[in-house]
N, C-alpha and C positions, 0 to 999 in steps of 0.2 A: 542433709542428704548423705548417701553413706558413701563414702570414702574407700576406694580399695588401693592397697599399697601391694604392685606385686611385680615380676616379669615374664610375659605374656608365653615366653617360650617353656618355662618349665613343668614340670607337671601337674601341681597343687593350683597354678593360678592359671593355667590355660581351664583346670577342672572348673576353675570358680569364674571366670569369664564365658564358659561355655554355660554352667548353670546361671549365671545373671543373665544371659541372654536367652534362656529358655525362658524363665522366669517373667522377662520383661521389665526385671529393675531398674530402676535408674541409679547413676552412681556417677563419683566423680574417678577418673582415673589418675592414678598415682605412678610412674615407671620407678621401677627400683633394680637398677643395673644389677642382675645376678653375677653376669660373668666379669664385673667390672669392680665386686667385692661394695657395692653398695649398701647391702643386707646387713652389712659386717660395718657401717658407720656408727657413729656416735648419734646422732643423730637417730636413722633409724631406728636405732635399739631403743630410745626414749616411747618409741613406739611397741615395740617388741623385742623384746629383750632378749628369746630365744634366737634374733637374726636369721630368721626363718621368713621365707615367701610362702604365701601370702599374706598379708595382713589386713583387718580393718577396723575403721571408726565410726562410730554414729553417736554424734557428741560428745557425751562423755562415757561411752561405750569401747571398748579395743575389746577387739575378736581377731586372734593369732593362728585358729585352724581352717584348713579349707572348707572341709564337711560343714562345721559350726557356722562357717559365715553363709552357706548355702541353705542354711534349717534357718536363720536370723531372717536372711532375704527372704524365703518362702512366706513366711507367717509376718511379715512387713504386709501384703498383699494378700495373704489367705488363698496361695496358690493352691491346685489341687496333685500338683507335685509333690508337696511337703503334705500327705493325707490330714484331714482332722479327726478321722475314727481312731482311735487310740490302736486296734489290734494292727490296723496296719500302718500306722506309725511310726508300731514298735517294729513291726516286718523290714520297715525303709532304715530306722534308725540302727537293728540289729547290721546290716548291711553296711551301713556307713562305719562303723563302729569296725567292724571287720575288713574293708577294703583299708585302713587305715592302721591296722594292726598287722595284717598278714599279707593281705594282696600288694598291695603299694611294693613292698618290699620283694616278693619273687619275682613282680616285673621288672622292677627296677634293675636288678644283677643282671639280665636281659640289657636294659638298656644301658649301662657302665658298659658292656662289653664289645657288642654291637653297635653302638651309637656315640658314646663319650668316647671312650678310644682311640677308634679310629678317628674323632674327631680332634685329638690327640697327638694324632699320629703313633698311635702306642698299636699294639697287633691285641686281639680278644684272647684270652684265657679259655679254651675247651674244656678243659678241667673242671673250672668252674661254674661253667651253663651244665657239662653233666652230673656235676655235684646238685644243682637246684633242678633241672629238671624233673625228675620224681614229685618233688613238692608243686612244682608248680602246674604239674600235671594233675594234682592232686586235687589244688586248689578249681583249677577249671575246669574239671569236673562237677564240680561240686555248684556252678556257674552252669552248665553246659545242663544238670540233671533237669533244674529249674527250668531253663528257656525252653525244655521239649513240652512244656503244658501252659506256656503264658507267652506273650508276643516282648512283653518286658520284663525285668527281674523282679517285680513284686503284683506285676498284672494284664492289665490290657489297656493299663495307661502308663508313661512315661511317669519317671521319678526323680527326684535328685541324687538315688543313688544308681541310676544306669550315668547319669550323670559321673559321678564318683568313680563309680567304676569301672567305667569307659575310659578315663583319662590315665589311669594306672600304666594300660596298654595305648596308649594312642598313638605311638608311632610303631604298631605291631608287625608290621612289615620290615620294616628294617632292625626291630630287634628280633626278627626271626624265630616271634610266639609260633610253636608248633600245634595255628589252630587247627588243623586238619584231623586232627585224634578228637576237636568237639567242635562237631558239626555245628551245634544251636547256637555255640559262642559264635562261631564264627558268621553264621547267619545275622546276629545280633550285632555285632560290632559294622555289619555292613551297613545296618537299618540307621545305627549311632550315626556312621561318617554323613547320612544323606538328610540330618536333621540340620537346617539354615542355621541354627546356635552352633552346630559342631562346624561347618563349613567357612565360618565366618573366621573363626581362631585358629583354623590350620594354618595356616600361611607363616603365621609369624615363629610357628614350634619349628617349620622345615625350614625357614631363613636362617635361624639361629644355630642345630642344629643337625640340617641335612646341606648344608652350602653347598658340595658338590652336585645338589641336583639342580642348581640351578648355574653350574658352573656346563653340566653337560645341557643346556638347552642352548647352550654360545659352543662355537665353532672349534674350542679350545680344548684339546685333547688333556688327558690327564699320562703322565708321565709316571711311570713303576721303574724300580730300579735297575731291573736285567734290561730295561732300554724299549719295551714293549709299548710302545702306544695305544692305550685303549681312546677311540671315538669318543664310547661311552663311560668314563670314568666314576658315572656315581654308584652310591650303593643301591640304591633302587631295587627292590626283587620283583617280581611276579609270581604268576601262577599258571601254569599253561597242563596240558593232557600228555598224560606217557601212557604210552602201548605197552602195558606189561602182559604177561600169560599165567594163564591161569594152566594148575596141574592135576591135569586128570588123567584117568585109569589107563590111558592108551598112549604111543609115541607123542610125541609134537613135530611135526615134519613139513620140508619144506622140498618142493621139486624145482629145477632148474633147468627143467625138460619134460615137453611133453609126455605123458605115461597115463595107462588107466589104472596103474595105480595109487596114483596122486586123489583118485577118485575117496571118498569119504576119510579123509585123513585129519587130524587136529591140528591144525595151523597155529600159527606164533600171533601176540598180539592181541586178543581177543577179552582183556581186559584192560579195559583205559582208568585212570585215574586218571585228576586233579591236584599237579604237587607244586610246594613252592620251590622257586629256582632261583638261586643267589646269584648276584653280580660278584666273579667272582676279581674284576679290576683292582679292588684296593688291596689284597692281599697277592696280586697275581705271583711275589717272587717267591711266596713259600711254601707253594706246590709241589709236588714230589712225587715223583713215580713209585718212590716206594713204602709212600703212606698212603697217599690220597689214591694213587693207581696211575694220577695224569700232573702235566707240567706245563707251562706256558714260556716259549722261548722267542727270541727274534731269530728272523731268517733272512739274511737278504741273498737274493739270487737274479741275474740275469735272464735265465732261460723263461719261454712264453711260448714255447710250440706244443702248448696242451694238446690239442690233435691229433697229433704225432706221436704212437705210441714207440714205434722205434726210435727217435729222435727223445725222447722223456725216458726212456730207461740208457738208453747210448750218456746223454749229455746230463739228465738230474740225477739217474740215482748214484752216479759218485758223489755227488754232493752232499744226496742223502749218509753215505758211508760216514766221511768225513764228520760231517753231521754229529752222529748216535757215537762214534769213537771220540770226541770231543765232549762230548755233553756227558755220557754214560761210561766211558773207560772200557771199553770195548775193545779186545783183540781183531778181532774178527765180524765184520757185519754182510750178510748176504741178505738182498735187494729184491724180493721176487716176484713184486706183483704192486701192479697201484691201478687205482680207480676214479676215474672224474666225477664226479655227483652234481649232478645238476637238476631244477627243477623241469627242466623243457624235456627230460626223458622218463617224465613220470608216467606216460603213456604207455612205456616200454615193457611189456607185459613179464613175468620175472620167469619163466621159462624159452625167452627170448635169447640164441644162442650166438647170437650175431654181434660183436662190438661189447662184447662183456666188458669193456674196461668204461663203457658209459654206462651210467645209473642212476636213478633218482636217490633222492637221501633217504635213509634207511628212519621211517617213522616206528623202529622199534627197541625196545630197551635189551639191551643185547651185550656179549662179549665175543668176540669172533674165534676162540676157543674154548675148549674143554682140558682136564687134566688129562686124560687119554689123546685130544688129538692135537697138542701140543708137541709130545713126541713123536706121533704118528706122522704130521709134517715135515718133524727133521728129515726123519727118515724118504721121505716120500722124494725131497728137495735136494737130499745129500747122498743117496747113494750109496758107495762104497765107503763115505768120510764118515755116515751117520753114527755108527759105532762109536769110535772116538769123539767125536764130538757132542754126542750123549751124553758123555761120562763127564765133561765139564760146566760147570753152571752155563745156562743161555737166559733169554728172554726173546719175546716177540712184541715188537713195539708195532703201532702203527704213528707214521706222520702225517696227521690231517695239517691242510694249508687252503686259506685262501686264497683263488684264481683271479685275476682281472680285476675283480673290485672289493670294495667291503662287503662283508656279508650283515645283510640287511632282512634277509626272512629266513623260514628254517634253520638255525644255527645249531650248532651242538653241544651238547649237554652231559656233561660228565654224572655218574652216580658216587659218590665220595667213597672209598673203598672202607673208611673208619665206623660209616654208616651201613655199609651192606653185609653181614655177617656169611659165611661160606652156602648154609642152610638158601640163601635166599635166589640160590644159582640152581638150575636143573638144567637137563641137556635138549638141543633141537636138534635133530638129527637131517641134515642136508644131502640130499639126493642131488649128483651130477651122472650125465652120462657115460661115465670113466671111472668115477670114484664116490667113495662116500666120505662125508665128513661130519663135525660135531661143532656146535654153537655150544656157549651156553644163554637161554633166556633167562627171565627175572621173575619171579613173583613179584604182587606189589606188598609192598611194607613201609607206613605209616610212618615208622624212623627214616627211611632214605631222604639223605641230602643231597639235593642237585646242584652241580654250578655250572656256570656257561661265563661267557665273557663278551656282551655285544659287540656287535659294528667289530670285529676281528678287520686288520688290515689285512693283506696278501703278503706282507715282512713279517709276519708273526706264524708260527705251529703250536700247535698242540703234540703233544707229545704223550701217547695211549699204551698205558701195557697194559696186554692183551693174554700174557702168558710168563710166569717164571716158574723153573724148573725147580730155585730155592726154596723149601719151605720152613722158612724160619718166621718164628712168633713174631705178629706184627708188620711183616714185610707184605707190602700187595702184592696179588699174581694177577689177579683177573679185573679190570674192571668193567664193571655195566658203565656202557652209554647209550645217545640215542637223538638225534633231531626231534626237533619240535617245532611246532607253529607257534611263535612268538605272539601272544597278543597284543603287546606295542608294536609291531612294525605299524611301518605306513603301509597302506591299501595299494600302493604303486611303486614298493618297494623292485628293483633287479631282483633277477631269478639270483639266489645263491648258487655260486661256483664254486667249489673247490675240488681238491686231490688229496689222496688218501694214498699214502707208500706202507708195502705189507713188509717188514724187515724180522730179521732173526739177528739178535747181536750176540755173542761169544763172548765170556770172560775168562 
């Protein structure tokens, strides 16, 4: 009987467990502790010398590659995985031959970075995912051309090298493969997860390593260093819809008051995508407002008279001052506006003049300034001081916070500013009854990286700039964000609560 020597969790032998189980082989199982440096015995090596997983035996038989022991097992049985027409033999075999020379490898720097790492406790290298990205972009393509004319990589039957090259990527979610640029891969890899031979071997790849995802299904919060308790501590991403806009020939506008000429105008939002959105928990301390555009802080405060809008600018937004002159170095912060968000005002029609500081959460990918009305604010807010205080660097933060409880549906969504290039901002132009003002919306773009940070406490903010007057190479000014409908929440999740403070800080 054939013998496999391997450990279930790493790439090459989850590959070759996942194809024995397609297969229907029988075999005897062998564990060979990876992370326990068993590979690397005395012993083993009398096996395989390379001290490389997988390996196997059938009598006096040793097979040391994965591909290899999956072509041995096919043709053990005369699977129709492993073809016996020669051309396409050579189709499955060119395939294996190739995921084992090139693909193996550009996922892999993906999974070092993303997955070992932090599993590590070491921080991922960006450098080195946008160093490999092109190639690997390259490469699944070239995956992606294939799947738009066959259901599998060599047909319209299953192979041992969808097999193969499925496992390359098989925790593609948390190495944060960007399949969204190949639709058909990504089509295809959903078809792989739902095949009983690939369902069967997941368990043991996430135990080994995604441990934190099964640390966030128990009660036990994960601890970040700035003292921020995330609920949800693993890496876990998803994929959920952003409301970007599309730009065409005419304004993009938006009324906040009834008018007939709100009548045929282009509205914001009116292209959705599909994007992935990263947990951004296990990195939450090295956020920075002036890379990324946003920052994750602890808050703790007293006050809970949300309601109260006199009472929340009287008694929080000193807090808030304190706050951004602490955190940011701030001479100067002025307080001028905050907004409750909640789901129970989604009703609230957005020309509705009543109670403007309630609002549903804004389902669009947005910056709540422009380079024009960033100054146009100071101005508008400062009066006589405006002048002078022009002339010294500023910024406009907003502090989003959760109210009352965890935020458990709609959360917010940052667009990473290192990801959104200036090009990818255009302006909305916002009709009030008194004034006019400037958003900017987003196009959608296939690069953009989202993060969020589940289950958020009420002791935690986000920290949003919205606006800097600096323009120095590399510094964020603007960032896109945006709520989203979470596709893991629970169906009976609380309505999300929270508060959004509009500030202007002075340096």
């Amino acid at each position: 009987m054939l013998q496999v020597y391997l450990d279930p969790c790493t790439v090459n032998s989850r590959k070759v467990l996942a194809g024995l189980a397609l297969l229907g082989t029988k075999y005897e199982f062998n564990f060979i502790d990876y992370f326990a440096g068993a590979h690397k015995s005395e012993e083993y090596k009398k096996i395989n010398p390379n001290a490389t997983v997988p390996s196997a035996t059938d009598g006096d038989l040793i097979i040391t590659e994965s591909n290899a022991i999956l072509q041995y097992a096919a043709d053990l049985d005369g699977h129709s995985a492993y073809p016996k027409d020669l051309k396409k033999r050579a189709d499955v075999n060119c395939l294996l031959l190739w995921e084992a020379s090139v693909w193996f490898q550009s996922c892999y720097v993906y999974l070092v970075e993303f997955v070992v790492k932090p599993l590590l406790k070491a921080e991922p290298d960006q450098s080195i995912i946008d160093a490999q990205a092109p190639r690997w972009l390259q490469l699944a393509t070239m995956l992606d051309d294939r799947l738009k004319k066959t259901k599998w990589l060599t047909g319209d039957e299953i192979s041992i090298a969808d097999i193969s090259i499925a496992a390359s990527m098989h925790l593609h979610a948390a190495c944060r493969l960007p399949l969204e640029q190949t639709p058909h891969l990504k089509r295809w890899i959903a078809d792989i997860e739902k095949l009983p031979c690939w369902k069967q071997t997941q368990g043991a790849v996430e135990k080994a390593l995604l441990p934190e995802a099964a640390a966030a299904a128990s009660s036990e919060p994960v601890l970040s260093a700035n003292g921020a308790n995330g609920a949800d501590g693993h890496h876990t991403d998803i994929h959920a819809i952003f409301n970007y806009t599309k730009d065409v020939d005419q304004l993009t506008e938006l009324y906040f008051y009834e008018s007939e000429a709100a009548k045929n105008i282009h509205e914001p939002g009116d292209d959705p995508h599909e994007m992935p959105v990263y947990n951004g928990w296990y990195r939450a301390d090295t956020f920075s407002v002036d890379k990324e555009g946003f920052s994750l802080h602890s808050f703790q405060t007293a006050f809970d008279q949300w309601d109260d809008d006199a009472a929340t600018a009287k008694h929080f937004y000193p807090e808030i001052v304190s706050f951004l002159q602490k955190t940011q170095g701030a001479t100067r912060v002025l307080v001028f506006d905050h907004t409750i968000r909640s789901k129970t005002n989604s009703a609230k029609k957005l020309s509705d003049e009543k109670s403007t500081s309630q609002r549903a959460p804004v389902m669009l990918v947005h910056c709540d300034y422009t380079a024009e009305s960033g100054p146009l604010r100071v101005t508008q807010l400062m009066g006589a001081e405006a002048s002078d205080l022009l002339s010294r660097p500023y910024a406009f933060f907003n502090v989003w916070k959760p109210i009352r409880r965890v935020v458990e549906e709609h959360p917010l969504a940052m667009c990473d500013i290192t990801s959104s290039p200036p090009e990818d901002f255009f302006k909305l132009h916002l009709r009030y009854r008194d004034r006019n003002g400037e958003n900017y919306v987003m196009r959608h773009n296939p690069h953009h990286k989202w993060w969020y940070f589940p289950k958020m406490k009420p002791e935690q903010v986000i920290l949003l700039k919205t606006f800097d007057s600096r323009m120095e190479e590399g510094r964020a000014r603007f960032v896109g964000h945006s709520a989203f409908e979470d596709p893991s929440s629970r169906k009976d999740a609380p309505f999300r609560e929270s508060v959004e403070i509009r500030t202007i800080a002075f340096f």
